[in-house]
VMD Tcl script that builds the backbone (N, CA, C; Angstrom):
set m [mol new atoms 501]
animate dup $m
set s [atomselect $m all]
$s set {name element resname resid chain x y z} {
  {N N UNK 1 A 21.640 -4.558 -5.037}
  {CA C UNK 1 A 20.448 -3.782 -4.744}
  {C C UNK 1 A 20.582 -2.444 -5.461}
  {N N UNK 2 A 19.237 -2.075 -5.851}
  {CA C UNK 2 A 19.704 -0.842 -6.937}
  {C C UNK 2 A 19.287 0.067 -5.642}
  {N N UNK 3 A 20.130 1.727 -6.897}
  {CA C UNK 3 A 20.160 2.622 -5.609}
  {C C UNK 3 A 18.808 3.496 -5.289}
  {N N UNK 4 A 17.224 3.296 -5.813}
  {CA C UNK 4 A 16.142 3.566 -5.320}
  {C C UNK 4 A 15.900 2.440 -4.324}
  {N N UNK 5 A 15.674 1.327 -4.285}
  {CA C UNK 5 A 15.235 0.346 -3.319}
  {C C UNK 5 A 16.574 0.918 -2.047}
  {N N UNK 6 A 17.745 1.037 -2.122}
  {CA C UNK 6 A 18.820 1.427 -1.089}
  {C C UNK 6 A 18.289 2.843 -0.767}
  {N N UNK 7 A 17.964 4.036 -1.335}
  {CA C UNK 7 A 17.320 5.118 -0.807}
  {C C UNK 7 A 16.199 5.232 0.139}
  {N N UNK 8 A 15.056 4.518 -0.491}
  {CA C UNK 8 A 14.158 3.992 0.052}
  {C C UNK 8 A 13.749 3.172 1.430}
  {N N UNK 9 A 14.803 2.096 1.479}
  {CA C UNK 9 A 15.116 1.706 2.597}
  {C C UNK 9 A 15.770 2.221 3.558}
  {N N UNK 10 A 16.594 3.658 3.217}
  {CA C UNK 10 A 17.043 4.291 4.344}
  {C C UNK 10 A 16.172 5.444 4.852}
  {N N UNK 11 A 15.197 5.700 3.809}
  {CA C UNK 11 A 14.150 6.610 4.407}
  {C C UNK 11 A 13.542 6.257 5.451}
  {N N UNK 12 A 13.519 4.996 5.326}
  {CA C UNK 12 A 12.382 4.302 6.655}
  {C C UNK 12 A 12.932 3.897 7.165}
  {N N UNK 13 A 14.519 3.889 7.642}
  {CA C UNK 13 A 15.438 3.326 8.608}
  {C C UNK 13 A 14.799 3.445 10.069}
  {N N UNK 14 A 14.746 4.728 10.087}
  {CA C UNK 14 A 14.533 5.314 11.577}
  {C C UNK 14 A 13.245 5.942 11.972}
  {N N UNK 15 A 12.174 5.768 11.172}
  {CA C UNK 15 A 10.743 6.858 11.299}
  {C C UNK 15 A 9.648 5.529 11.163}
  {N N UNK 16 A 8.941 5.712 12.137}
  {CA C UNK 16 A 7.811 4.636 12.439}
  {C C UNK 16 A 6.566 5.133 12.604}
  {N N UNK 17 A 5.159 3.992 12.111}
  {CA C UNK 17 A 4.158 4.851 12.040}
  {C C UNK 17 A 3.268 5.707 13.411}
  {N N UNK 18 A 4.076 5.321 14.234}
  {CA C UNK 18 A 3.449 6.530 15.496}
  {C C UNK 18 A 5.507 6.990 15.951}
  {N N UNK 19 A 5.506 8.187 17.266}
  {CA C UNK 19 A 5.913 8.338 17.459}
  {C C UNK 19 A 6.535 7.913 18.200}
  {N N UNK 20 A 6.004 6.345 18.915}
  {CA C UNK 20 A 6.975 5.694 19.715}
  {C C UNK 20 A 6.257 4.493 19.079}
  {N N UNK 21 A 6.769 3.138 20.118}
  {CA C UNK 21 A 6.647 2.096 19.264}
  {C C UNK 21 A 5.584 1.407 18.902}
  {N N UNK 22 A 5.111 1.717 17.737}
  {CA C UNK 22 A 3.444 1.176 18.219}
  {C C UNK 22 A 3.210 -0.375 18.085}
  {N N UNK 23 A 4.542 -1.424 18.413}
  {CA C UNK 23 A 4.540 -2.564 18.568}
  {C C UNK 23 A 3.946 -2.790 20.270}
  {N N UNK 24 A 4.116 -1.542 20.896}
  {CA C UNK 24 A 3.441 -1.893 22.347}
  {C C UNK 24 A 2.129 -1.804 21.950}
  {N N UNK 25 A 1.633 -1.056 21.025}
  {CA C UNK 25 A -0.278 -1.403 21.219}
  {C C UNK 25 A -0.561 -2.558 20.694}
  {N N UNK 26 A -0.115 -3.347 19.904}
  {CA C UNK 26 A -0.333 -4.844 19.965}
  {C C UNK 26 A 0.228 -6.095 19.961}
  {N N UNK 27 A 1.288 -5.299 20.934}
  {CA C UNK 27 A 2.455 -6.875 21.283}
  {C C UNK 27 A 2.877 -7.366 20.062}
  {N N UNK 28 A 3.606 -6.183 19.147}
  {CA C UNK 28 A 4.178 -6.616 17.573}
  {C C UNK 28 A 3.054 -7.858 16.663}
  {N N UNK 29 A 1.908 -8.002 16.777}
  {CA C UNK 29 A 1.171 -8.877 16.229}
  {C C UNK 29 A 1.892 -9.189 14.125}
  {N N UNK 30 A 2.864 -7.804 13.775}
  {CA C UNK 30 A 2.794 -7.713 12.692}
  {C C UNK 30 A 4.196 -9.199 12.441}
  {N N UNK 31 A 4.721 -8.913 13.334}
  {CA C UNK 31 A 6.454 -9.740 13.679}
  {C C UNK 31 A 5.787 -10.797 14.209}
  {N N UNK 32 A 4.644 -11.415 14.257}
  {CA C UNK 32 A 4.582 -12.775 15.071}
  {C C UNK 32 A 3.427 -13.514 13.961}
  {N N UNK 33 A 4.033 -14.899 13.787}
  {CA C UNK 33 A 3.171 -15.392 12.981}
  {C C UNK 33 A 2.229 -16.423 13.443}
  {N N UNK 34 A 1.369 -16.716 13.359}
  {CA C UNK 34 A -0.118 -17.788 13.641}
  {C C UNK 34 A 0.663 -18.884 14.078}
  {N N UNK 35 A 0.417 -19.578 15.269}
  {CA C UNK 35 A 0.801 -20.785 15.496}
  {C C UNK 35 A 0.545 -21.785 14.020}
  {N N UNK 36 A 1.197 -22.676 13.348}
  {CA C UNK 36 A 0.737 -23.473 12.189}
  {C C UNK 36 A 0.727 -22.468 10.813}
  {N N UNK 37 A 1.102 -21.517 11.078}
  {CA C UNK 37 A 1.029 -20.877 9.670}
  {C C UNK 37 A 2.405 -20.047 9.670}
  {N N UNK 38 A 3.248 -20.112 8.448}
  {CA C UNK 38 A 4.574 -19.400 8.124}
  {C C UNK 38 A 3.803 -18.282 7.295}
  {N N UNK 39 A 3.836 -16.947 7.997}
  {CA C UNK 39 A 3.997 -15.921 7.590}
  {C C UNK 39 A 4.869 -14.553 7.296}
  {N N UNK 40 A 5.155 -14.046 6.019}
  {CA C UNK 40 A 6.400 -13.126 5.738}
  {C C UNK 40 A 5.750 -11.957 4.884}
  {N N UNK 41 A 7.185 -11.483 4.589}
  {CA C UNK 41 A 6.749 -10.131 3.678}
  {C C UNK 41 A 7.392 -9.963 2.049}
  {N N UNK 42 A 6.659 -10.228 1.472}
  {CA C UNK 42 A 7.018 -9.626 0.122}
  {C C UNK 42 A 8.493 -8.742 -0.604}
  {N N UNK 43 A 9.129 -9.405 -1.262}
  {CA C UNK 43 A 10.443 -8.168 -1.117}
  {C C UNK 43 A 10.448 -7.609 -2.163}
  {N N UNK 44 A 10.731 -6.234 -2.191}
  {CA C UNK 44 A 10.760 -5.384 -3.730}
  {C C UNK 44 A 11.987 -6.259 -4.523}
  {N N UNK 45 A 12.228 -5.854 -5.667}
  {CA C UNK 45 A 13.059 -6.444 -6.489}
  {C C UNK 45 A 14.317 -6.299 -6.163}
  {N N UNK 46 A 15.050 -7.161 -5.938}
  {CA C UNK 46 A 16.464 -6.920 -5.920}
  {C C UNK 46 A 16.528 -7.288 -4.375}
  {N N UNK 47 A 15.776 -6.632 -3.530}
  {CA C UNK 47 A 15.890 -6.668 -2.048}
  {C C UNK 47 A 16.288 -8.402 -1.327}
  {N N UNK 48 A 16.059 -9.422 -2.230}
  {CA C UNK 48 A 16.329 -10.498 -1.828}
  {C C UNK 48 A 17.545 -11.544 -1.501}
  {N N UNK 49 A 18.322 -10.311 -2.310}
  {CA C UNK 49 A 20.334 -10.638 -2.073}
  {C C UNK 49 A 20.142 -10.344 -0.578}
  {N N UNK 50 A 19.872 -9.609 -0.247}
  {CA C UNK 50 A 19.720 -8.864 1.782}
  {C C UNK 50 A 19.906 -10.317 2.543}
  {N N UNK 51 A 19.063 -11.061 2.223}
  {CA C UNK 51 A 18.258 -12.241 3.306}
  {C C UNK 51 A 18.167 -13.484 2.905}
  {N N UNK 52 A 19.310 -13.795 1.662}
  {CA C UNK 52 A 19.964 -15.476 0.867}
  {C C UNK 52 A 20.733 -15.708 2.193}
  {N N UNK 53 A 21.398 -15.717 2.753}
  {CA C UNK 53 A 22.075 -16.124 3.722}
  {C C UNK 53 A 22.224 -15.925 5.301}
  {N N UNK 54 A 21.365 -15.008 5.594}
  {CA C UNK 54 A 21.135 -14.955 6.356}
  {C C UNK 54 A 20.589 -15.386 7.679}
  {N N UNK 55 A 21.222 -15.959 8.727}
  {CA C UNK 55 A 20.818 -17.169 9.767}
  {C C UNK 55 A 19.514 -16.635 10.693}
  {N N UNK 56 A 18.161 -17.335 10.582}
  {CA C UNK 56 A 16.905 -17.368 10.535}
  {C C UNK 56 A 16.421 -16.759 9.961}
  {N N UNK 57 A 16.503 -16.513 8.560}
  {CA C UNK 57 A 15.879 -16.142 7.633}
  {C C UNK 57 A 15.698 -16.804 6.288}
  {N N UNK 58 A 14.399 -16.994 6.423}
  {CA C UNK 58 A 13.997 -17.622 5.126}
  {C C UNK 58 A 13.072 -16.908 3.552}
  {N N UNK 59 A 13.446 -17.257 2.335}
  {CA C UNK 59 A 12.948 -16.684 1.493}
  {C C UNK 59 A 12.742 -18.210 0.652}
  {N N UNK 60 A 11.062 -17.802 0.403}
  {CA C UNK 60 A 10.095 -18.316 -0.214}
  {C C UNK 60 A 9.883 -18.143 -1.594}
  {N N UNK 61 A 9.759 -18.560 -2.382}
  {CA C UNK 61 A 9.141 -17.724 -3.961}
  {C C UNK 61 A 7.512 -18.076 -3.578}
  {N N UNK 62 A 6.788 -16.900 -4.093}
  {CA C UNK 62 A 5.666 -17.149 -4.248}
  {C C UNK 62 A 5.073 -16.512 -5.509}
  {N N UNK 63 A 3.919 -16.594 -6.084}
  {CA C UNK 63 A 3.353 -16.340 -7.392}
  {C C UNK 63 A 3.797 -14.761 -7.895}
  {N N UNK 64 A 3.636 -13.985 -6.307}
  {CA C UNK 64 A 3.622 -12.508 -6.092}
  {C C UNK 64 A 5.304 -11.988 -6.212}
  {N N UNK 65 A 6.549 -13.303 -6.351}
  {CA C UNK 65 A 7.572 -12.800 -5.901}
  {C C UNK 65 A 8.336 -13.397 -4.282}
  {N N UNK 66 A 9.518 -13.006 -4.162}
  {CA C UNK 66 A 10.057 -13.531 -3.500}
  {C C UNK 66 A 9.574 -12.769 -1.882}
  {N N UNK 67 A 9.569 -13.657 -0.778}
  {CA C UNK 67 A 8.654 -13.451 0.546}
  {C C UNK 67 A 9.888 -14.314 1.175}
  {N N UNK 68 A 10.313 -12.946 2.653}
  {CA C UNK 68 A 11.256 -13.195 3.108}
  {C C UNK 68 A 10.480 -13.705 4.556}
  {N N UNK 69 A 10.760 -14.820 5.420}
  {CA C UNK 69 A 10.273 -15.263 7.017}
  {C C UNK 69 A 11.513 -14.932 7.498}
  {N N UNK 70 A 10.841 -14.081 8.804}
  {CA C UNK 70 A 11.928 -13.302 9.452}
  {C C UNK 70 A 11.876 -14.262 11.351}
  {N N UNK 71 A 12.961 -14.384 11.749}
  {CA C UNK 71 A 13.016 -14.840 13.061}
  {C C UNK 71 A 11.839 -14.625 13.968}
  {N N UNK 72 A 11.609 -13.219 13.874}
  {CA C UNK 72 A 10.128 -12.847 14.667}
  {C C UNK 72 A 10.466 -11.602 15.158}
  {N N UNK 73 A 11.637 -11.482 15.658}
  {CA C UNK 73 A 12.302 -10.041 16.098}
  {C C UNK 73 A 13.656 -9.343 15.299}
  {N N UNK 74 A 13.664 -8.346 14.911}
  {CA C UNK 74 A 14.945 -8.251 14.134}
  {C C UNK 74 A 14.913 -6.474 14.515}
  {N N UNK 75 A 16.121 -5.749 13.966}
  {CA C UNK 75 A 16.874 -4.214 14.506}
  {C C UNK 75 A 15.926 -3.892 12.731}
  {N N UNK 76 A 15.412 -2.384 13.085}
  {CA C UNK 76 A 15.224 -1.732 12.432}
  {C C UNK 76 A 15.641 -2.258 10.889}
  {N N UNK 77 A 17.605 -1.493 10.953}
  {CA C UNK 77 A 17.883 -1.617 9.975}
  {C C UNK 77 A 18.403 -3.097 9.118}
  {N N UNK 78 A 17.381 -3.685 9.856}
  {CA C UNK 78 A 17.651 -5.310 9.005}
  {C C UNK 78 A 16.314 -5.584 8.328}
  {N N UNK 79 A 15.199 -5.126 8.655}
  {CA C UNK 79 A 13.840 -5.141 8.402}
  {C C UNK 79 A 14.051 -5.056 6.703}
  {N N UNK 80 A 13.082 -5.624 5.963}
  {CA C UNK 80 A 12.551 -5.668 4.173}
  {C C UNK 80 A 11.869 -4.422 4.588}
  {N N UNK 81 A 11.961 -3.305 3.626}
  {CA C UNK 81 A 11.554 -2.807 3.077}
  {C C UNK 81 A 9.759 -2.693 3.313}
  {N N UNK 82 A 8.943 -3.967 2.912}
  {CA C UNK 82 A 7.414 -3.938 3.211}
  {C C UNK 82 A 7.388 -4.044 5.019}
  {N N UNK 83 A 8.340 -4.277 5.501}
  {CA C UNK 83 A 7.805 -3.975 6.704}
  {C C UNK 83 A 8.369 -2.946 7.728}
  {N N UNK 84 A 9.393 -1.813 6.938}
  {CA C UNK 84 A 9.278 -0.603 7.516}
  {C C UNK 84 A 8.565 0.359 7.103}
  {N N UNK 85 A 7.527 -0.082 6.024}
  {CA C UNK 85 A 6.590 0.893 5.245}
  {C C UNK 85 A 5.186 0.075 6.238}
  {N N UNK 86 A 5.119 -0.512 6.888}
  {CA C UNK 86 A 3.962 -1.163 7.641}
  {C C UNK 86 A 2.926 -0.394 8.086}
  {N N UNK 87 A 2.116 -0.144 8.300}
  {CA C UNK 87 A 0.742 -0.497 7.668}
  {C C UNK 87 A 0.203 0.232 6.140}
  {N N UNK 88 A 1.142 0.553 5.483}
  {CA C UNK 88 A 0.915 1.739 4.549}
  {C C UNK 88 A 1.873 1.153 3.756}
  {N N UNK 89 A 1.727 1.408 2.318}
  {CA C UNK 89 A 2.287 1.053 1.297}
  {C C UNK 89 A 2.084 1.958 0.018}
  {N N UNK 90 A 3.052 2.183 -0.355}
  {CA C UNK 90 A 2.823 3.194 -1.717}
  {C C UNK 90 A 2.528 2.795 -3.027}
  {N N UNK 91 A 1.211 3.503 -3.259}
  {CA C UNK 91 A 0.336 2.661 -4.491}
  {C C UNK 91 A 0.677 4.133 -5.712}
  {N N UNK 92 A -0.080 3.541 -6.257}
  {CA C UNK 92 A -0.009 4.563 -7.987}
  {C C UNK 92 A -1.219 5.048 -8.563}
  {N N UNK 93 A -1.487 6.303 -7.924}
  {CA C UNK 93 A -3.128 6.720 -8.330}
  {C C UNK 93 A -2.939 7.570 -9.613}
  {N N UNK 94 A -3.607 7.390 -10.288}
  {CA C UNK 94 A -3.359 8.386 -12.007}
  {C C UNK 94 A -1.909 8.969 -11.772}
  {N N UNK 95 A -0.925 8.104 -12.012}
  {CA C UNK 95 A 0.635 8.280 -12.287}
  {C C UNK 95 A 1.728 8.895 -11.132}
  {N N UNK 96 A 0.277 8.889 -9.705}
  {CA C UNK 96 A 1.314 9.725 -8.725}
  {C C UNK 96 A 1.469 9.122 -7.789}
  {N N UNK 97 A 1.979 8.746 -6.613}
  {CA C UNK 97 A 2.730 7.847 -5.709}
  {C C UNK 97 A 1.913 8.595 -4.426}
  {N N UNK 98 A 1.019 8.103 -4.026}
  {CA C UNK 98 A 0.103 7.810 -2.728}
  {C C UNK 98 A 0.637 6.839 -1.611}
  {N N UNK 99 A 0.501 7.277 -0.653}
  {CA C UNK 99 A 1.143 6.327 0.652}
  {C C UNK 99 A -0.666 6.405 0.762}
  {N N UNK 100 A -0.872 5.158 1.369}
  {CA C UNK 100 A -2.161 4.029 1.662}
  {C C UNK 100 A -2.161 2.953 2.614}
  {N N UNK 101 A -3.273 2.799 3.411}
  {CA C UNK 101 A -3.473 1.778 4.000}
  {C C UNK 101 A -3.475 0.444 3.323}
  {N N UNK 102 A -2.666 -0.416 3.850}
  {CA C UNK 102 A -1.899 -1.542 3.139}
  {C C UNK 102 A -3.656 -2.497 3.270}
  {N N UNK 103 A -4.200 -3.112 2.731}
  {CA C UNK 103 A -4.954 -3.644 2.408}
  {C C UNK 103 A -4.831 -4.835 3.917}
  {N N UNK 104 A -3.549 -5.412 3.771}
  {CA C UNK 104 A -3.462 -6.694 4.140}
  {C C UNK 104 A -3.028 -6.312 5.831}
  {N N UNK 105 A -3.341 -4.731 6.044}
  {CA C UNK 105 A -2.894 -4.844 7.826}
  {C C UNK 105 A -4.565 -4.763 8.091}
  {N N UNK 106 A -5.604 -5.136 7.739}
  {CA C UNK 106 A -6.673 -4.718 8.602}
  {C C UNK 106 A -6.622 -5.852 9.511}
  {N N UNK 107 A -5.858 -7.158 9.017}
  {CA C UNK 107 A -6.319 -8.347 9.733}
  {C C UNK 107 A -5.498 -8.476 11.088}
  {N N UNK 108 A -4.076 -7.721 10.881}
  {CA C UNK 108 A -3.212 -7.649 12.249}
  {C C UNK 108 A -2.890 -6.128 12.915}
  {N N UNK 109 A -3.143 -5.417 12.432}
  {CA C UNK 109 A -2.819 -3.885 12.919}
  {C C UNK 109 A -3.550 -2.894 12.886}
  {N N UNK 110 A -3.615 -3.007 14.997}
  {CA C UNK 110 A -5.326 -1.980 15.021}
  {C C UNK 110 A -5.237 -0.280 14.549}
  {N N UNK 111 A -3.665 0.113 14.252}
  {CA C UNK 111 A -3.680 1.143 13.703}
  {C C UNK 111 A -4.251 1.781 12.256}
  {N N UNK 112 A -4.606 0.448 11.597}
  {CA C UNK 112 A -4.843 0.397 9.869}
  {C C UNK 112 A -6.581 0.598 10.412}
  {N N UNK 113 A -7.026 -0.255 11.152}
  {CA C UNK 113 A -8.643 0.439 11.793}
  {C C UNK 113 A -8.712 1.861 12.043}
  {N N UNK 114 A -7.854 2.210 12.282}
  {CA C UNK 114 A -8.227 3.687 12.777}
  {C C UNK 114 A -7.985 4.859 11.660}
  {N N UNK 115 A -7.484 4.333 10.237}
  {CA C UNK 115 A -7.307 4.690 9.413}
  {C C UNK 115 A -5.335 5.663 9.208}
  {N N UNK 116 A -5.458 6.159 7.856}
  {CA C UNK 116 A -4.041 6.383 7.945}
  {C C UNK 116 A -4.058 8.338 9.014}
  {N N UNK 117 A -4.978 8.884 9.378}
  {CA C UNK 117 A -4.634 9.518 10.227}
  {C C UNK 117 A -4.245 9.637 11.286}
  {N N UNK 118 A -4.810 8.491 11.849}
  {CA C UNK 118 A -4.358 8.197 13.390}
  {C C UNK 118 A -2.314 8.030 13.568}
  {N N UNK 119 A -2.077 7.882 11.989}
  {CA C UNK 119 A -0.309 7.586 12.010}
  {C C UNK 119 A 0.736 8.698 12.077}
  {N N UNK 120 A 1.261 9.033 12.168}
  {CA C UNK 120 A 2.086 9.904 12.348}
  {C C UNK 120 A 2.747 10.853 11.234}
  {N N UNK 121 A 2.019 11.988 10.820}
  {CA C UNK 121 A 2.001 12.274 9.466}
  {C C UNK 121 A 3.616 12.387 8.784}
  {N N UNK 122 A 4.311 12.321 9.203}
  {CA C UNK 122 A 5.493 12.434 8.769}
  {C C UNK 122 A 5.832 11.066 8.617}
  {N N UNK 123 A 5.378 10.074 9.508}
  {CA C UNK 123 A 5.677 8.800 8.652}
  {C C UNK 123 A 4.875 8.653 7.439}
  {N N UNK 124 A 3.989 8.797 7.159}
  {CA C UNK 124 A 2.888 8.833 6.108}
  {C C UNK 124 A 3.728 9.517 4.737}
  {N N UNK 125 A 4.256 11.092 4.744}
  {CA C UNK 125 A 5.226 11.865 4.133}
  {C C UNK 125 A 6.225 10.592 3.750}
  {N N UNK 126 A 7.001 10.127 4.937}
  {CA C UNK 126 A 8.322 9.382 4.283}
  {C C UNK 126 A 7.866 8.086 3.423}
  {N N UNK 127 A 6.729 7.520 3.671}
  {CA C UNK 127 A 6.233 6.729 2.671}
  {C C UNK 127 A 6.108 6.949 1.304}
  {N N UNK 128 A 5.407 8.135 1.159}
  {CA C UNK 128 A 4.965 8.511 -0.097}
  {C C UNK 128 A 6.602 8.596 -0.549}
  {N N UNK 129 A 7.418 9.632 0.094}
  {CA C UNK 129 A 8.891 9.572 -0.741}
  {C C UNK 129 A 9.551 8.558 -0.970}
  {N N UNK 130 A 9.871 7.473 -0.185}
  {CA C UNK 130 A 10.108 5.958 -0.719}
  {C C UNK 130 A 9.635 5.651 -1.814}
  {N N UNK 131 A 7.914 5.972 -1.997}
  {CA C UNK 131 A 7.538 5.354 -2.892}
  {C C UNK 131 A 7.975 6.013 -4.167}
  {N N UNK 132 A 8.429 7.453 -4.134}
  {CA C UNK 132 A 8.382 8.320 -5.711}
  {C C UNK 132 A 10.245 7.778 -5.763}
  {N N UNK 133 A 10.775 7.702 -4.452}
  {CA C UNK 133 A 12.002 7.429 -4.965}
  {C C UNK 133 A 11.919 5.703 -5.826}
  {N N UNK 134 A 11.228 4.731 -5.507}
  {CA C UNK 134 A 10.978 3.623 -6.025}
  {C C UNK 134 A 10.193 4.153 -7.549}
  {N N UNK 135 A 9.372 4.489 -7.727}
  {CA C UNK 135 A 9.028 4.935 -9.026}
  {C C UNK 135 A 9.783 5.279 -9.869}
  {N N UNK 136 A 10.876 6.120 -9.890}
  {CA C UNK 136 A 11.759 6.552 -10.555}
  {C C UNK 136 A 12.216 5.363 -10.836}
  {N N UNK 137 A 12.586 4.192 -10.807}
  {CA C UNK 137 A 13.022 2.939 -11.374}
  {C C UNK 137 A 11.997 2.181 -11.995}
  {N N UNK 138 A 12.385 1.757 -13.272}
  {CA C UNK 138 A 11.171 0.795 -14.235}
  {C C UNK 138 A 10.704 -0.181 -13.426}
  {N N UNK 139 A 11.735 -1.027 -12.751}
  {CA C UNK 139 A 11.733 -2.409 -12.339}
  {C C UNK 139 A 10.788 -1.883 -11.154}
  {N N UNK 140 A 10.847 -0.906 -10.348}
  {CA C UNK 140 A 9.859 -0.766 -8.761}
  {C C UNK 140 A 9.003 -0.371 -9.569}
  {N N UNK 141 A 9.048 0.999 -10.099}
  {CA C UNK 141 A 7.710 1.307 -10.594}
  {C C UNK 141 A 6.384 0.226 -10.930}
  {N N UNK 142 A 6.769 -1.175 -11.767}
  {CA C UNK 142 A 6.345 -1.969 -12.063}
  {C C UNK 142 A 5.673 -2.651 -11.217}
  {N N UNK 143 A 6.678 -3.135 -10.186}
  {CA C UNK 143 A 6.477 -3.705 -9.028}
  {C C UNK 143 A 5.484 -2.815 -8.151}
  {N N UNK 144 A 5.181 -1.632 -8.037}
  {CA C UNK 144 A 4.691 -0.488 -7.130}
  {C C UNK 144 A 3.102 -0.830 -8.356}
  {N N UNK 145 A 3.224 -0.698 -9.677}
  {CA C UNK 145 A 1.782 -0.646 -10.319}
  {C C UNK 145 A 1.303 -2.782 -10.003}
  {N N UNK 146 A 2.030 -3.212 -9.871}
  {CA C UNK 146 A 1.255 -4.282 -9.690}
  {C C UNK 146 A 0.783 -4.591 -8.032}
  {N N UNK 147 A 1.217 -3.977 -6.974}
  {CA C UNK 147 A 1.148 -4.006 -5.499}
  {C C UNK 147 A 0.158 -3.391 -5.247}
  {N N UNK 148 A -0.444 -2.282 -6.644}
  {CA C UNK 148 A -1.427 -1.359 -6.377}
  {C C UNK 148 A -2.817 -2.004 -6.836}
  {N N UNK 149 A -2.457 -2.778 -7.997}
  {CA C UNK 149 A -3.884 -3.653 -8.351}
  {C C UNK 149 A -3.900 -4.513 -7.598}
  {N N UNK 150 A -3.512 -4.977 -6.640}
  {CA C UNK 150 A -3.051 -6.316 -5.834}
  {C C UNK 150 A -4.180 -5.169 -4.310}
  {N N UNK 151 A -3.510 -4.478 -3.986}
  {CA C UNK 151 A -4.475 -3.739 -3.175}
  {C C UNK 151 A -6.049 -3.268 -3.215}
  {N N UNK 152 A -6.167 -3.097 -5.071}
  {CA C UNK 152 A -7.480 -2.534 -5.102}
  {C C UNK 152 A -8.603 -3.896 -5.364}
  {N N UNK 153 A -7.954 -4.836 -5.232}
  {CA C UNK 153 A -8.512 -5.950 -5.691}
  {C C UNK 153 A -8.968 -6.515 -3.896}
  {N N UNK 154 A -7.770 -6.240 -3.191}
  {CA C UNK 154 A -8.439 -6.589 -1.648}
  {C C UNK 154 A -9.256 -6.135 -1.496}
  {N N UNK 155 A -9.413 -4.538 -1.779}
  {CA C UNK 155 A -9.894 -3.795 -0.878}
  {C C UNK 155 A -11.806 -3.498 -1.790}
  {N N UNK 156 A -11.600 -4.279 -3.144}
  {CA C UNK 156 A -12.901 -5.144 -3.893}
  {C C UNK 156 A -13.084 -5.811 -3.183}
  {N N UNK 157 A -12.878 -6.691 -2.623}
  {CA C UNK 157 A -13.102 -7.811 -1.712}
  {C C UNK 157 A -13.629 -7.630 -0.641}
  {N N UNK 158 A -12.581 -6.707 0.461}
  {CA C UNK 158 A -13.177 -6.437 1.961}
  {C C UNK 158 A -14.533 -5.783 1.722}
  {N N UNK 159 A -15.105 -4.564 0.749}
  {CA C UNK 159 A -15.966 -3.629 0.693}
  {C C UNK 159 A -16.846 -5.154 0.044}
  {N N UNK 160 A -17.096 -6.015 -0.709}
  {CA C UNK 160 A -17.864 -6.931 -0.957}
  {C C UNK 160 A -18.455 -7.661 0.304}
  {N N UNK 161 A -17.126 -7.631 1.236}
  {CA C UNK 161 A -17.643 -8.523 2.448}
  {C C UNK 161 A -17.835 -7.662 3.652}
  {N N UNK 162 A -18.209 -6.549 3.409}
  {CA C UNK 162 A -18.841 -5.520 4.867}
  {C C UNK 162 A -17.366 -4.916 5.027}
  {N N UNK 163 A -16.551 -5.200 4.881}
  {CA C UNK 163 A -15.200 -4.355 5.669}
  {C C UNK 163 A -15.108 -2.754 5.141}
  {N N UNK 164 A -14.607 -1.990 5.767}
  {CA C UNK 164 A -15.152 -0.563 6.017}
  {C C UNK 164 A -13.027 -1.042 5.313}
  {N N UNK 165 A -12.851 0.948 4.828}
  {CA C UNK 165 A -11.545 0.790 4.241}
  {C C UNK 165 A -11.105 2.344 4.350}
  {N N UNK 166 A -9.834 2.873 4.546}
  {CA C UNK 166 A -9.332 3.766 4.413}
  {C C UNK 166 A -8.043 4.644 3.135}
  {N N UNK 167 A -8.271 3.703 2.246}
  {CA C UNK 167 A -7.725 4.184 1.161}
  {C C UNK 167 A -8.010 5.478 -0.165}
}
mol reanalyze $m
mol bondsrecalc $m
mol representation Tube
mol addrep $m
């Protein structure tokens, strides 16, 4: 694991997007997947040595990259990366590293409805720094400019289909 994705991931070790757990406002909906449907999270580059061996954990390849399925409950510091940056994700607006409402929490996390103020601005802060510490590497940077057209392309979509957006 290179040492921006290892920085990065320790930024968000311990800082969550409210000040206590905001898995009590919706019974972790983000950690629980659809009866009949395997759902996971995306891993930055490199992040996928973490969770090859790891007992109930599975990693997928998908078109987007490698997507880790997690048991359903796991400690902070075992969490990928996309899901201690949860509901917010750091995109690339004219060359500068924006923390943003993740496109893909409107469907499970009523905090992404309420937009990124309702979050805890200092988690919001440690996002954006994850993300400039990930920028500083070709390989994230890359990964960070394609996560960002990958977002503006949802969020083409939701605004096509009535969905209201906070980015």
């Amino acid at each position: 694991m290179d040492d921006a994705l290892f920085r990065a991931r320790e930024k968000l070790n311990s800082i969550t997007p409210l000040k206590r757990d905001c898995g009590r406002v919706c019974g972790s909906r983000c950690c629980d997947s659809q009866e009949g449907e395997e759902t996971g999270m995306l891993l930055f580059p490199g992040e996928d040595m973490l969770y090859r061996d790891r007992e109930g954990w599975t990693i997928r390849q998908t078109p987007a990259g490698p997507m880790v399925i997690c048991p359903g409950t796991c400690s902070r510091e075992d969490r990928p990366l996309a899901c201690r940056l949860f509901p917010l994700l750091p995109v690339i607006r004219d060359g500068t590293v924006k923390a943003a409402m993740d496109q893909r929490a409107y469907a499970v996390c009523p905090l992404a409805r309420q937009g990124i103020r309702a979050l805890d601005p200092e988690f919001a802060e440690a996002v954006r720094e994850a993300g400039r510490m990930l920028a500083a590497d070709g390989e994230q940077y890359r990964f960070l400019e394609v996560l960002t057209e990958e977002q503006d392309e949802l969020k083409q979509l939701r605004n096509r289909l009535g969905g209201d957006s906070h980015v």
